[in-house]
Each structure stands twice: as C-alpha cells, then as structure tokens.
N, C-alpha and C positions, 0 to 999 in steps of 0.2 A: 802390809796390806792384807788385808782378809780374806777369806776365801769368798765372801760375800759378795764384796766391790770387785772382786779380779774375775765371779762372774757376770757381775753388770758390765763392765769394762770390754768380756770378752763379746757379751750380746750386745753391747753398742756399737762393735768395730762387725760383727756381723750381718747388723743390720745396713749399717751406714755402707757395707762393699753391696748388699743385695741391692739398697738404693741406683749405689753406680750402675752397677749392671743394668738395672732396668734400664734408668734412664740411656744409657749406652747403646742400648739394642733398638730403644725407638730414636736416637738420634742423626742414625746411620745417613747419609745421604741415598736416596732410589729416583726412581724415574718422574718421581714428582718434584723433584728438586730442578729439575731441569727446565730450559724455558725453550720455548717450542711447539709448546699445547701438546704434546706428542699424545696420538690415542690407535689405538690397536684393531684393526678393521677386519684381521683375518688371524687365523693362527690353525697350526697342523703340527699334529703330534703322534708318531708315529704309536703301536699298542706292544708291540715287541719291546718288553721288559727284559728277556734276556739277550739281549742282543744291543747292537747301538740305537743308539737314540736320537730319535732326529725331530729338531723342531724348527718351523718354518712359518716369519711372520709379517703379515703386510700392515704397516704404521704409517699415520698421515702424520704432516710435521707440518707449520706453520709459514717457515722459511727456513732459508739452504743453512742453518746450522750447522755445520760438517762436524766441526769437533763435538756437537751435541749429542749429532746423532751416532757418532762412534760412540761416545759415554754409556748413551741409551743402549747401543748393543753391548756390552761391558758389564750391564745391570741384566742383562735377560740368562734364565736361567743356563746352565749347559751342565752335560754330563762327560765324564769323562771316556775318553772312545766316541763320544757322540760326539752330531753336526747342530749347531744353532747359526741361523742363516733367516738376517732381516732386511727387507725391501721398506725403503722408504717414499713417499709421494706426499706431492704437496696435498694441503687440505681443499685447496679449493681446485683441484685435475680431478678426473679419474681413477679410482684404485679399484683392486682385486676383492670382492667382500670373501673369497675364498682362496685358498692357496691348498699344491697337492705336492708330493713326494714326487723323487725325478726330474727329469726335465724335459719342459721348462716348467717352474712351480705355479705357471697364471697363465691368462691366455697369451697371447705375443700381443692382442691392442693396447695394452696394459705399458708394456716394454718403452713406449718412447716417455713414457710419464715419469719413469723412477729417477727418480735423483740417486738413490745411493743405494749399495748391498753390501752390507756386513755380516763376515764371516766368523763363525770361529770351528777350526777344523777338528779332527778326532785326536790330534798332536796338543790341540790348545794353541795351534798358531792362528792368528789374527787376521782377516785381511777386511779391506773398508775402499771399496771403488764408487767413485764418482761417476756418475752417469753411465751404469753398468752395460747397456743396449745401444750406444751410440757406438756408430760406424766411422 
C-alpha cells in the first residue's frame, strides 16, 4: 500500500468518525422529544458563580405525565453542589410567570395548581413529588 492511499484511507476514516460525531450530538434525545407541550413560564438563576448554584423553574405541561415530567427534570441543567428545582402546572390552571430563591419560590395562590416538584439536590440526589402543597 502507498503512502498515498494509506493517507486517503486515513482521511476517510477521519472524516467518516467527524460525521458520527456530529450527527451524534444533534441526535441526542432533549426536552423536545418529550410529549406534553412542556414550555417554561418562569425561571431564576441565582448570580453567585462562586458559590452554589441554584436554579428554579415554573413549566406548564399538558397532562399529568409523571414519568415525562421527571425526564423533563433530568434534562434541565444542574451544577454540581448546586440546587435545580422544577414546579410543574397544567397549561390550562394558573402558573407563577416569576419564581424567587427561598421559600416559598411563588406566591402560595399558586401552591394548590402544582402538580409536581422535581428536585435534584447539591449530592445529585433526585427527588420528584406529586402534588407538592397538598395537605
């Protein structure tokens, strides 16, 4: 073999792995793969870069999707040491167009609407409760 073809050979196995790659990174499954209409109504992010990071989001959903909606929190960013923490509400109740650090992150008229809050702690443990405000 030539030094010719064994560099054609190597540029075609280099090209053809850049292909995978691409295609790879845009095939990924995200929040649009999910069904639910899921759209994002509020969000808070905390400015303290050295420290934890906390972000906090109100999403409307279409119907009670549970496993969707854990997915959907699974897909939102987190840092690690950081808090991500999402409230979900149906599209057609009322939702929060704002959410704030602390507690409680919305006003409490808000509180009997939410279907669900998904957590993920500063450990990276999980947590996804169903009707968070109910007594």
């Amino acid at each position: 073999m030539s030094s010719k073809s064994t560099k054609y050979t190597l540029l075609g196995f280099a090209a053809a792995l850049i292909i995978y790659f691409i295609y790879d990174s845009f095939s990924l499954p995200s929040v649009d793969d999910l069904d639910g209409d899921f759209k994002e109504v509020a969000f808070y992010r905390n400015e303290n870069n050295t420290g934890p990071i906390v972000r906090i989001y109100a999403v409307t959903v279409a119907d009670t999707l549970w496993q969707e909606m854990e997915q959907y929190g699974n897909y939102m960013p987190h840092t690690k040491y950081g808090t991500t923490r999402v409230y979900f509400f149906l599209n057609s109740q009322p939702a929060p167009d704002q959410v704030q650090p602390g507690q409680p992150n919305f006003p409490s008229q808000f509180e009997p609407y939410t279907l669900a809050r998904y957590e993920k702690d500063a450990m990276g443990q999980i947590s996804f409760v169903r009707h968070p405000f109910s007594r």
